[in-house]
C-alpha positions as CSV (number, residue, x, y, z in Angstrom):
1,X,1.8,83.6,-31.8
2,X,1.7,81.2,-34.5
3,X,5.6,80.6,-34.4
4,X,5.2,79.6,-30.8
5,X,2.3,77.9,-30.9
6,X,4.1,75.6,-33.4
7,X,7.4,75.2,-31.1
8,X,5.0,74.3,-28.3
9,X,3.6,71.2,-31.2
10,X,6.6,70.6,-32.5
11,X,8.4,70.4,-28.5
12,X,5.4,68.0,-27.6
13,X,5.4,65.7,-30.5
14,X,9.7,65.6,-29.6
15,X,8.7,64.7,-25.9
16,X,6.3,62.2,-27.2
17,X,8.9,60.5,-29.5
18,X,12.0,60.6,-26.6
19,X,9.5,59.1,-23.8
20,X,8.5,56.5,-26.9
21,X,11.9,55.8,-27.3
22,X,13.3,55.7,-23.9
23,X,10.3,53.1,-23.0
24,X,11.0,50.9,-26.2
25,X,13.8,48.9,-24.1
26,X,10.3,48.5,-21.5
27,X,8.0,47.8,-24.1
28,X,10.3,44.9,-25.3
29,X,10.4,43.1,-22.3
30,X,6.8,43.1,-21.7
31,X,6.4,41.8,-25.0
32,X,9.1,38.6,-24.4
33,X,7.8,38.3,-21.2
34,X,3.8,37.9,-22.5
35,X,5.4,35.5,-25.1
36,X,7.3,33.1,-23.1
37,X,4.2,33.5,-20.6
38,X,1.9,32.2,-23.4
39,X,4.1,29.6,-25.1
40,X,4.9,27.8,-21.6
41,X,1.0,27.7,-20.7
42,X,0.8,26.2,-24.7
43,X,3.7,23.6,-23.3
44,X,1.6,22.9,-20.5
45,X,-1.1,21.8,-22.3
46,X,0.1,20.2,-24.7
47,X,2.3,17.9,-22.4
48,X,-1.0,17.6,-20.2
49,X,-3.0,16.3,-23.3
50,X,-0.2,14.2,-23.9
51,X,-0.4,12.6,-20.3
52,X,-3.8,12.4,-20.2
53,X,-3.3,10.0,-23.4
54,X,-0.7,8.0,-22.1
55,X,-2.7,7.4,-18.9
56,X,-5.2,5.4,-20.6
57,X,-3.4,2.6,-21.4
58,X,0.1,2.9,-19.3
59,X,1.7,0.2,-17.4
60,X,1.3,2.0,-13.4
61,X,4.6,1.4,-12.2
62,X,4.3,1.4,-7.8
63,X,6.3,3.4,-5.8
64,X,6.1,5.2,-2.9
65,X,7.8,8.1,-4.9
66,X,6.7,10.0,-8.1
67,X,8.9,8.7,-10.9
68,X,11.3,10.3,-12.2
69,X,13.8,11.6,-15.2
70,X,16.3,7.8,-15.7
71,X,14.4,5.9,-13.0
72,X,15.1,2.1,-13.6
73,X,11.6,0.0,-15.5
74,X,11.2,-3.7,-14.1
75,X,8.3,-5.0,-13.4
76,X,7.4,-5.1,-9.5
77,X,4.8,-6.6,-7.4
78,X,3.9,-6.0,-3.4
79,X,5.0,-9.0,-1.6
80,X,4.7,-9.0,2.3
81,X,3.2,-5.7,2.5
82,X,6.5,-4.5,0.4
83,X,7.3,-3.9,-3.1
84,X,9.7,-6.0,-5.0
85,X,11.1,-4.9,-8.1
86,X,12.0,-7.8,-10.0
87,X,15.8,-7.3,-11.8
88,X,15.3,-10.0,-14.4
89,X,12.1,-8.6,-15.7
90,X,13.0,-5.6,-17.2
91,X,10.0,-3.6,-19.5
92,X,10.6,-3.4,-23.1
93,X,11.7,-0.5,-24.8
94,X,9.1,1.6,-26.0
95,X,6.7,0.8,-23.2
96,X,4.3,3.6,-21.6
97,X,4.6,3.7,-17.7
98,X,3.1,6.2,-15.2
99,X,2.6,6.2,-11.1
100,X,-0.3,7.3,-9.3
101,X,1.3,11.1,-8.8
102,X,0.2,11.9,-12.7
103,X,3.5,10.6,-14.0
104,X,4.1,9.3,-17.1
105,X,7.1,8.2,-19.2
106,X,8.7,6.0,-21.8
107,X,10.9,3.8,-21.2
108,X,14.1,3.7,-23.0
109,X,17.2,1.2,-22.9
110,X,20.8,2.6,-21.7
111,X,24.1,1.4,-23.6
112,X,24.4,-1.3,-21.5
113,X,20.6,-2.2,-21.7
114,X,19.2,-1.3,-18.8
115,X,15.5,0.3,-19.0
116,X,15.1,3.4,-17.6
117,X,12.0,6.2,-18.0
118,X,12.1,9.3,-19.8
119,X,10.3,12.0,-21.8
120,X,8.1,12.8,-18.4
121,X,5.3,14.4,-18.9
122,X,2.8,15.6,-15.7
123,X,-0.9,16.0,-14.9
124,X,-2.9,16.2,-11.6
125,X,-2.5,13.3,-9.7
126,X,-6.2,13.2,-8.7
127,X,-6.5,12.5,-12.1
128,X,-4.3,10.2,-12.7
129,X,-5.8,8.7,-10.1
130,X,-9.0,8.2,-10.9
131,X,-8.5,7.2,-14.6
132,X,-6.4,4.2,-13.3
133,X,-8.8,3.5,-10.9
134,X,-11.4,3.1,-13.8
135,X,-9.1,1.1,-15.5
136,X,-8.7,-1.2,-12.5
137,X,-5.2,-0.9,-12.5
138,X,-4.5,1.8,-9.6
139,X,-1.6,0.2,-8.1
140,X,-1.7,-1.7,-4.5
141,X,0.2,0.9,-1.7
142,X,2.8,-1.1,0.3
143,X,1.6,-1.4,3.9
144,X,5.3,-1.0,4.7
145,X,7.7,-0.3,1.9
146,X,10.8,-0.3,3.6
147,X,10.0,-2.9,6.2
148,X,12.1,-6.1,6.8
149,X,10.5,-9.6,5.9
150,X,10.9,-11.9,8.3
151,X,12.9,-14.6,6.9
152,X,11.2,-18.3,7.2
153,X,11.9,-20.6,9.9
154,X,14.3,-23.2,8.9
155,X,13.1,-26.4,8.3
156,X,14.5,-29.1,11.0
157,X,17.0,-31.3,9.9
């Protein structure tokens, strides 16, 4: 009774340590998975907090489109109901720029010198939004972006 009262322990503590060791590979995974998990919602915050700093003193860049990842930075102004980016005024290196889809970026200069944005980092648009709205600086919508100007009537000779 004894003997097989101890093979009945010693064949359950055996089952224990095989199902242990078959769900290790399990185990595992659900541990990488819960740490990526928690280091991408620490990414997320942190490159929220970083947005939500830039936006309070960014130059708004207007678009009709979010920027984006090596989008060109010159200055721009709506003209006719249409925006016009200005070629020969190119933003300094270094400069903070955003858009009013919760975009913000730095703008960097190319080999050949031509600005362009990078190191993007997001946040909500509403609240974008409303901090460049506080600002005062929410930037004017073209009425139609891709619209033709009319060109002036010619003077007569």
């Amino acid at each position: 009774m004894k003997i097989s009262a101890t093979y009945l322990i010693a064949a359950q503590f055996a089952a224990l340590g095989l199902g242990y060791v078959l769900r290790a590979p399990e185990l595992q995974a659900t541990a990488e998975r819960q740490t990526t998990i928690r280091n991408e919602l620490t990414e997320s915050a942190f490159e929220h907090q970083e947005a939500l700093s830039r936006a309070q003193t960014c130059i708004p860049l207007m678009s009709e489109m979010p920027i984006t990842d090596g989008t060109a930075a010159y200055f721009s102004s709506v003209e006719g109901g249409r925006i016009v980016i200005h070629k020969n005024r190119p933003m300094p290196s270094g400069t903070t720029v955003c858009d009013a889809f919760g975009i913000t970026g730095v703008v960097t200069l190319d080999a050949e010198g031509t600005p362009f944005v990078t190191n993007l980092r997001r946040m909500p648009p509403e609240q974008m939004q409303q901090i460049l709205t506080s600002r005062g600086v929410m930037p004017t919508q073209a009425i139609h972006p891709f619209a033709n100007i009319p060109n002036s009537p010619k003077s007569p000779k």
